[in-house]
C-alpha positions, 0 to 999 in steps of 0.5 A: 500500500501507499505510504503518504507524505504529511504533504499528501495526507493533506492534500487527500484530505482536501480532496475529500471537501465536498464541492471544491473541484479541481480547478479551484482546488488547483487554484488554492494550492497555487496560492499557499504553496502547499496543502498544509497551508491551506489547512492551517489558515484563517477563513479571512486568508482563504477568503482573500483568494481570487476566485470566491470560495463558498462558505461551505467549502471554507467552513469544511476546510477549517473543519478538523472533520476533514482531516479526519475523512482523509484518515478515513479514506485511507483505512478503507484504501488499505481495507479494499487494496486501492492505491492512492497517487498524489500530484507527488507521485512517481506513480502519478500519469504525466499527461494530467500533470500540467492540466489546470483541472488536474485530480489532485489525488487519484486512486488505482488498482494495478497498473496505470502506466504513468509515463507510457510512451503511446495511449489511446482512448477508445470511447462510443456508445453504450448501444454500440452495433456490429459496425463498430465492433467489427471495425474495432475488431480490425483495428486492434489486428493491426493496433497489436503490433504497435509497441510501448501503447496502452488503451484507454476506455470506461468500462462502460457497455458497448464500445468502451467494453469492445476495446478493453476486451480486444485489449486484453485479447491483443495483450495491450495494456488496458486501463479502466477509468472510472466513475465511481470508488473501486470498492465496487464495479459498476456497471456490474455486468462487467466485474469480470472483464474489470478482474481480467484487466487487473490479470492481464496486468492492466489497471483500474483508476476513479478520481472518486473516494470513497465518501462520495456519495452522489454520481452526479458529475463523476462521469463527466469528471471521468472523461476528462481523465479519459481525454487527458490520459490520451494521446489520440482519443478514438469516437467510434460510434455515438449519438449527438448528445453522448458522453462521447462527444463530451469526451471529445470537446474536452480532448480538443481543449486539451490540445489531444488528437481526435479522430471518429468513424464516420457512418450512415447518416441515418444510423443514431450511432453514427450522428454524433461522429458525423457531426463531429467530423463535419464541425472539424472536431474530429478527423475522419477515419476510413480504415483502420490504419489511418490513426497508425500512419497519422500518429506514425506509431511504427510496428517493431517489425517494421523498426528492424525492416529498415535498418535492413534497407539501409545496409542492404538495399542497393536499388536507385533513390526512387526505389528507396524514396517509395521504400521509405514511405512503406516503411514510414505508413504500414498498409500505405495506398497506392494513391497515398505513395504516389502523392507523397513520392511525386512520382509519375504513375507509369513510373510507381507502377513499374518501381512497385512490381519490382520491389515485390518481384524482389522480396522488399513488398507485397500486395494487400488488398486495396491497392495498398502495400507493406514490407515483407 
C-alpha cells in the first residue's frame, strides 16, 4: 500500500471537501504553496483568494472533520487494496500533470502506466452495433503490433467494453477509468472483464473516494481523465448528445488528437461522429490504419525492416524514396505513395512490381502495400 507524505495526507484530505473541484482546488494550492497551508489558515486568508470560495467549502476546510475523512479514506484504501497517487507521485500519469483541472489525488488498482510512451482512448456508445465492433475488431489486428501503447476506455457497455476486451485479447495494456470508488464495479455486468484487466496486468483508476456519495458529475469528471490520459482519443460510434462527444470537446481543449468513424447518416450511432467530423472536431477515419500512419506509431517489425534497407538495399533513390514511405505508413495506398513520392504513375507502377518481384513488398488488398 501507499505510504503518504504529511504533504499528501493533506492534500487527500482536501480532496475529500465536498464541492471544491479541481480547478479551484488547483487554484488554492497555487496560492499557499502547499496543502498544509491551506489547512492551517484563517477563513479571512482563504477568503482573500481570487476566485470566491463558498462558505461551505471554507467552513469544511477549517473543519478538523476533514482531516479526519482523509484518515478515513485511507483505512478503507488499505481495507479494499486501492492505491492512492498524489500530484507527488512517481506513480502519478504525466499527461494530467500540467492540466489546470488536474485530480489532485487519484486512486488505482494495478497498473496505470504513468509515463507510457503511446495511449489511446477508445470511447462510443453504450448501444454500440456490429459496425463498430467489427471495425474495432480490425483495428486492434493491426493496433497489436504497435509497441510501448496502452488503451484507454470506461468500462462502460458497448464500445468502451469492445476495446478493453480486444485489449486484453491483443495483450495491450488496458486501463479502466472510472466513475465511481473501486470498492465496487459498476456497471456490474462487467466485474469480470474489470478482474481480467487487473490479470492481464492492466489497471483500474476513479478520481472518486470513497465518501462520495452522489454520481452526479463523476462521469463527466471521468472523461476528462479519459481525454487527458490520451494521446489520440478514438469516437467510434455515438449519438449527438453522448458522453462521447463530451469526451471529445474536452480532448480538443486539451490540445489531444481526435479522430471518429464516420457512418450512415441515418444510423443514431453514427450522428454524433458525423457531426463531429463535419464541425472539424474530429478527423475522419476510413480504415483502420489511418490513426497508425497519422500518429506514425511504427510496428517493431517494421523498426528492424529498415535498418535492413539501409545496409542492404542497393536499388536507385526512387526505389528507396517509395521504400521509405512503406516503411514510414504500414498498409500505405497506392494513391497515398504516389502523392507523397511525386512520382509519375507509369513510373510507381513499374518501381512497385519490382520491389515485390524482389522480396522488399507485397500486395494487400486495396491497392495498398507493406514490407515483407
Amino acid at each position: 500500500m501507499t505510504t503518504l507524505s504529511e504533504e499528501e495526507f493533506y492534500l487527500l484530505a482536501l480532496n475529500s471537501v465536498e464541492g471544491i473541484g479541481a480547478i479551484r482546488a488547483n487554484l488554492l494550492l497555487n496560492k499557499f504553496e502547499t496543502s498544509k497551508n491551506i489547512f492551517e489558515i484563517n477563513s479571512k486568508e482563504i477568503k482573500s483568494n481570487k476566485q470566491s470560495i463558498p462558505e461551505k467549502i471554507i467552513d469544511q476546510i477549517l473543519s478538523k472533520t476533514t482531516l479526519k475523512n482523509a484518515e478515513e479514506e485511507i483505512n478503507f484504501c488499505q481495507k479494499n487494496n486501492i492505491d492512492i497517487v498524489t500530484i507527488h507521485s512517481k506513480e502519478y500519469p504525466s499527461r494530467l500533470k500540467f492540466m489546470e483541472d488536474r485530480p489532485l489525488i487519484l486512486f488505482k488498482k494495478g497498473n496505470i502506466y504513468p509515463n507510457i510512451k503511446k495511449t489511446i482512448a477508445i470511447v462510443g456508445t453504450r448501444k454500440s452495433t456490429e459496425y463498430g465492433h467489427k471495425f474495432l475488431e480490425n483495428f486492434f489486428a493491426e493496433l497489436a503490433s504497435v509497441q510501448d501503447l496502452a488503451v484507454i476506455s470506461g468500462l462502460a457497455h458497448g464500445i468502451d467494453y469492445k476495446g478493453h476486451s480486444l485489449s486484453i485479447e491483443h495483450k495491450i495494456p488496458t486501463i479502466a477509468v472510472m466513475g465511481l470508488a473501486l470498492n465496487k464495479i459498476y456497471p456490474s455486468q462487467n466485474t469480470n472483464l474489470a478482474k481480467n484487466i487487473l490479470k492481464e496486468n492492466g489497471g483500474w483508476l476513479t478520481e472518486t473516494n470513497s465518501t462520495d456519495k452522489t454520481t452526479q458529475g463523476v462521469f463527466p469528471r471521468r472523461n476528462r481523465i479519459i481525454a487527458g490520459l490520451s494521446d489520440v482519443l478514438f469516437v467510434v460510434e455515438t449519438d449527438v448528445k453522448g458522453g462521447s462527444v463530451i469526451t471529445a470537446h474536452l480532448a480538443n481543449e486539451y490540445s489531444k488528437e481526435v479522430f471518429a468513424l464516420p457512418g450512415r447518416i441515418t444510423d443514431a450511432q453514427s450522428r454524433g461522429c458525423n457531426d463531429l467530423i463535419q464541425k472539424n472536431l474530429a478527423q475522419i477515419v476510413n480504415s483502420p490504419s489511418d490513426i497508425i500512419d497519422f500518429m506514425n506509431w511504427q510496428s517493431a517489425s517494421n523498426k528492424k525492416i529498415s535498418k535492413a534497407i539501409e545496409i542492404d538495399f542497393e536499388g536507385s533513390a526512387n526505389q528507396k524514396k517509395v521504400l521509405d514511405l512503406i516503411r514510414v505508413h504500414p498498409k500505405i495506398e497506392l494513391e497515398k505513395i504516389s502523392n507523397d513520392s511525386q512520382i509519375p504513375h507509369s513510373q510507381l507502377v513499374e518501381i512497385l512490381l519490382e520491389l515485390e518481384l524482389e522480396g522488399w513488398i507485397h500486395t494487400l488488398p486495396g491497392n495498398k502495400y507493406e514490407l515483407i
